[in-house]
N, C-alpha and C positions, 0 to 999 in steps of 0.2 A: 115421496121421492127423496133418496139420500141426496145431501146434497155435495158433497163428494163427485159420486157418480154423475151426478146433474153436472155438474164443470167438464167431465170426460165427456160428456156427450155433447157440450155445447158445439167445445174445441172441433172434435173431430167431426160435427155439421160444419164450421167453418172451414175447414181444411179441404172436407171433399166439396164443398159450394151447395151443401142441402140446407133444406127448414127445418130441420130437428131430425134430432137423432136417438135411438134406444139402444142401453147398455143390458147384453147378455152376460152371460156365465162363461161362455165359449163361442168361437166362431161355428161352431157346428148347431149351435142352439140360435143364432144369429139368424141363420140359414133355414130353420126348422120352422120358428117361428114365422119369419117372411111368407114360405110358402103357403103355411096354414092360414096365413090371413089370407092370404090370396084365392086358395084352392080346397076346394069339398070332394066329397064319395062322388065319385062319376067322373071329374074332371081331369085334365093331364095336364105337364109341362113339356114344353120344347127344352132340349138342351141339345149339348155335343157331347161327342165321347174324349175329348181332351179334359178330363177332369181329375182334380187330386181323387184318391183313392176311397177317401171317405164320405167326400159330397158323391160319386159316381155311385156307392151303399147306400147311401139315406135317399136317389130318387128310384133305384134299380131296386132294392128291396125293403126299404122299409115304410113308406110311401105307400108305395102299393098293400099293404095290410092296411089302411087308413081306406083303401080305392082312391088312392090318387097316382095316377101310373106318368110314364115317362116317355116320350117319344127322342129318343137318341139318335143325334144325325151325325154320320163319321167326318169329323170334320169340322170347318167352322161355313162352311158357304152361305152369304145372306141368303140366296135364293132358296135353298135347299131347309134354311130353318123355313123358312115365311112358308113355304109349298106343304109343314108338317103340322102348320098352326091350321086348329077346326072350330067350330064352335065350342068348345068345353074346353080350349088352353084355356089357362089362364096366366104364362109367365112363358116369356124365352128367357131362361139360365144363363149366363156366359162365364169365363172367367176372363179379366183386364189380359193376363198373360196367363195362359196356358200350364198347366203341372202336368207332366214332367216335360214336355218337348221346346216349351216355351213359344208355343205359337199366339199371334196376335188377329184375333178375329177383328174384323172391318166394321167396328159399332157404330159409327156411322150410318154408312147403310141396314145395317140388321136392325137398328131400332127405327129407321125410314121405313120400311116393308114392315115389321112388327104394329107399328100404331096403324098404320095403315088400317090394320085388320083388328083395333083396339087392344090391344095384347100390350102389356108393359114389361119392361126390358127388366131384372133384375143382372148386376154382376158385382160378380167375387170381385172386391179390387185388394185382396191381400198383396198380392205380390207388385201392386203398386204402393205399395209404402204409405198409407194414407193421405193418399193423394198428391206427395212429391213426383213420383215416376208418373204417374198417369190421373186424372177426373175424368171418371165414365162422364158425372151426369153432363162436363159439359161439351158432348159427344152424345148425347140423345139418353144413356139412362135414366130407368126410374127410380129406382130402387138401390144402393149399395149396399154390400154387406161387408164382413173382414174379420178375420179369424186377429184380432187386437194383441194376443200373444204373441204373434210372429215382428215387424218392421217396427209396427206403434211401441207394442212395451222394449221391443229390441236386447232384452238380454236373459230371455227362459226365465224371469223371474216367477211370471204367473200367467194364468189361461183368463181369456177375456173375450168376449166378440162383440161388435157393433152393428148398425141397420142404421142406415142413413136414409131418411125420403125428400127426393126432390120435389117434390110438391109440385111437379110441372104436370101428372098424367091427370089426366081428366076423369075422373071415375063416374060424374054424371052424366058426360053423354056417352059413358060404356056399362050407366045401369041395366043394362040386360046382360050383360056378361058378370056383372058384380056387382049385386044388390043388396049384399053384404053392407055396401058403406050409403044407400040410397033409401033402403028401408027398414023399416024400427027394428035395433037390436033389441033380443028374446034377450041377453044377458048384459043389457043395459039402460033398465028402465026404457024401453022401446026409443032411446035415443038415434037421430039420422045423422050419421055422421057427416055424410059431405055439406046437407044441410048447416049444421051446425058448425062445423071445421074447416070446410072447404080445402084450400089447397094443404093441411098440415092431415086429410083424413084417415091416410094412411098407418101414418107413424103415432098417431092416437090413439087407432084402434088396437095395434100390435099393443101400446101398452095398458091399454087399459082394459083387456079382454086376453089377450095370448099368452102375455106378460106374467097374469096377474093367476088366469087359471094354469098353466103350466110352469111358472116360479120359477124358472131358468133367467134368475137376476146377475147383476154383479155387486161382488160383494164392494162395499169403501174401500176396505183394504188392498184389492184388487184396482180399485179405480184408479187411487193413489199411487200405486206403482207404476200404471201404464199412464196416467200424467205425467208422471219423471221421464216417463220413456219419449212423451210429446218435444218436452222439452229439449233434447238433444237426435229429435229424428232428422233434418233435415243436412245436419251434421255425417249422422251415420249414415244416410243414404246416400251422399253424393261419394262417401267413400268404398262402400259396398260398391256401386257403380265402376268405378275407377278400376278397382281391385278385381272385379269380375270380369271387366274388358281384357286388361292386361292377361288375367291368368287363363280367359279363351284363345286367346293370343298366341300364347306359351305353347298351351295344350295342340291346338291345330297345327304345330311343329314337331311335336316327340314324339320320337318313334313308337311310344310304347301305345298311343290311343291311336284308333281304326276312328275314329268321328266325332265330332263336338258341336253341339246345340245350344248356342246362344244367340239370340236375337243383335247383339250387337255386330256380329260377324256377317259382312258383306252375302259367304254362303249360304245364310240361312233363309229359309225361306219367306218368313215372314219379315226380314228388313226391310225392305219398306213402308212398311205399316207399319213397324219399330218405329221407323222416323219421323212419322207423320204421326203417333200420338205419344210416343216417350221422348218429351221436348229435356229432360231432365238426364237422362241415363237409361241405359237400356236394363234396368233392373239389379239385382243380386244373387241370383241361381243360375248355374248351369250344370247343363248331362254333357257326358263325353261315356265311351265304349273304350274297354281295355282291351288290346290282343288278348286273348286266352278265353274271354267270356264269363260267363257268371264264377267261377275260383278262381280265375284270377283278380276279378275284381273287388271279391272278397278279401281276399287277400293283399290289395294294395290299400282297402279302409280300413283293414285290422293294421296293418303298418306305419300309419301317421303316428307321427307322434307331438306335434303340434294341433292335428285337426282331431275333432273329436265324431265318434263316430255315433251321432244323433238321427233322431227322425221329428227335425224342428228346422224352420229357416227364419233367416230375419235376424239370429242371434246375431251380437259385436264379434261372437268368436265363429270360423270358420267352421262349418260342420259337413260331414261327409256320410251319406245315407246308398243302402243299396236296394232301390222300391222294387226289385223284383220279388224279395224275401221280406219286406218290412211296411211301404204307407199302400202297395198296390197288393199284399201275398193273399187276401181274401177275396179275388178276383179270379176265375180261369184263367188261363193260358191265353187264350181269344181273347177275353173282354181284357187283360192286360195290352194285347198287341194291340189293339182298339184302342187303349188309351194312351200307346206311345211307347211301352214301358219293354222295353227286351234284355232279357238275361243281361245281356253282357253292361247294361247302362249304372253310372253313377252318378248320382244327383249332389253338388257340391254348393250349399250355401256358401257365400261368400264372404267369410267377416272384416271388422277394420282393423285386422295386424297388416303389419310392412306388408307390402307383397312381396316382398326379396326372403322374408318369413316363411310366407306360406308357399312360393314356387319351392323353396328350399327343402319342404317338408314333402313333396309329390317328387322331388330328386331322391331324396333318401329312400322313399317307400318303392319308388321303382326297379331303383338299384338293388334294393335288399329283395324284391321278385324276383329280378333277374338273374338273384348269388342264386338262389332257390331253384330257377331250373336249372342253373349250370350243376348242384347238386342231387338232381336227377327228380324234383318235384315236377308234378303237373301240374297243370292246367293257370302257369305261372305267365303274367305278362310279358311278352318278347320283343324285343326289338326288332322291325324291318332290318332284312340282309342290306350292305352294301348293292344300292342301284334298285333297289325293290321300288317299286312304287306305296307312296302310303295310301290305307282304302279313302276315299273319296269323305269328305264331310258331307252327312247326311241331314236331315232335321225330322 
């Protein structure tokens, strides 16, 4: 074990309130690994279809070439995951907050009905900020994971991911379901993990077996970055927060957006469950819909000129993504609408410039769509007529 990376891993076990923690190579390998310790040929996971673009690929297709397939419930409903768990789950997926709609499923409950049925909760908590915005586990999680590139290292310097174990799920009295951690590892001198590790068996095993044969490490150099990044997260979040509120704010006012998706706004669906487990802030992303639809929305990310037009969130600098063409475009049509994601949406990380900055920059780019169809362009953001109604915020 570097010991580098051993200090990133401590930290961020403290942070989220687990017993140890393992540093990947990327959030996506964070995520790979989990399952595979978790799940064999035959077996499934519960998830939702509110997921980032490339966790929704690695359980919808690539999974499945291993035989471990995906039961996807539209939605986050506790009753509706627990009703899809069978003998051969072995994981309900979630995400802390939602990509792209920003919906907040009820962990709570979903991991009340999950143990139930011995099933352990895994969630994404990226877009809780390492655990400033939100602690799955201490809301019933077993498992965390976090793509460490995005909030933790906070400034695109490097890809990183973590796997936090709460050491709370009991995996010997769910050894019929997972005997993996109950009977002699084949690729571990026939070692028993729970035996032997009891509440850390988890997070042992991922490294001592997943870790080790599949080599999706982090590098020192990499760990070291995303330490600095430790170091002033708590900073950056609470401004993210601030900045995000205000410019949903803004947004839900101008004429040029048909809707806006942020969990901090009263309209959206899931605020109250915003409020009951983002005691911090209601996050640092939000989507909003431009009049004109997917060109014009194009066209007002091509037009910042302060915001950059990335497919990364969590940066200090504000970034502006179009996931119908970019983190969701390997998706059909469907399995996009499934996941939230429609033509016309703009996904806006929220960085810490002024916000008198960054509104200032969505004034200019609007304006400059709007010279654009008085110059006879299509498919350009428009302003509501005099007395028109604005469309409705949706989520």
């Amino acid at each position: 074990m570097n010991p580098t990376v051993d200090v990133f891993e401590k930290r961020i076990a403290a942070l989220e309130g687990g017993v140890a923690a393992v540093a990947t190579s990327s959030g996506q390998a964070a995520q790979f690994l989990t399952l595979l310790a978790l799940a064999h040929a035959g077996d499934n996971i519960v998830s939702t279809t509110n997921l980032y673009g490339g966790t929704y690929n690695q359980l919808k297709v690539l999974l499945p070439r291993l035989g471990i397939t995906t039961k996807f419930v539209k939605g986050d409903s506790p009753e509706e995951l627990a009703a899809a768990i069978d003998d051969k789950t072995k994981a309900v997926y979630l995400e802390s907050i939602g990509n792209p709609r920003y919906n907040i499923p009820d962990l709570e409950a979903i991991a009340k009905l999950a143990h139930e049925k011995g099933v352990p909760v895994i969630v994404d908590n990226t877009f809780g900020a390492g655990g400033y915005f939100f602690r799955p586990i201490e809301h019933g999680a077993d498992i965390v994971v976090h793509s460490a590139t995005k909030w933790i290292g906070g400034h695109g310097t490097t890809i990183g991911g973590v796997i936090v174990d709460s050491g709370k799920f009991d995996w010997g009295a769910n050894a019929a379901r997972f005997p993996q951690f109950t009977e002699p590892s084949a690729g571990y001198h026939g070692l028993k993990f729970w035996e032997t590790f009891g509440a850390i068996s988890f997070i042992i095993r991922v490294r001592v077996e997943l870790l080790r044969d599949i080599g999706a490490c982090l590098s020192p150099f990499a760990a070291q970055q995303l330490i600095l990044g430790i170091e002033t997260l708590s900073l950056r979040a609470e401004r993210h927060a601030q900045n995000a509120l205000a410019l949903a704010k803004y947004l839900e006012k101008s004429p040029y957006v048909s809707w806006v998706s942020y969990p901090g706004l009263e309209s959206h669906a899931s605020h109250e469950l915003a409020k009951k487990y983002l005691k911090r802030g209601y996050g640092g992303v939000l989507s909003f819909g431009v009049k004109g639809g997917g060109a014009a929305g194009s066209q007002i990310v091509d037009g910042f000129k302060l915001i950059s037009n990335l497919a990364n969130v969590g940066d200090s600098k504000t970034l502006a993504i179009h996931p119908w063409t970019t983190t969701h475009e390997q998706l059909s049509d469907e399995e996009k609408a499934s996941s939230g994601v429609s033509e016309d949406l703009i996904r806006i990380s929220v960085g810490t410039e002024h916000i008198d900055d960054i509104i200032a920059d969505f004034e200019q780019s609007f304006k400059a769509s709007e010279a654009s169809t008085t110059e006879g362009g299509e498919g350009s953001a428009e302003p509501k007529a005099n007395g028109e109604e604005k469309a409705p915020t949706v989520v």
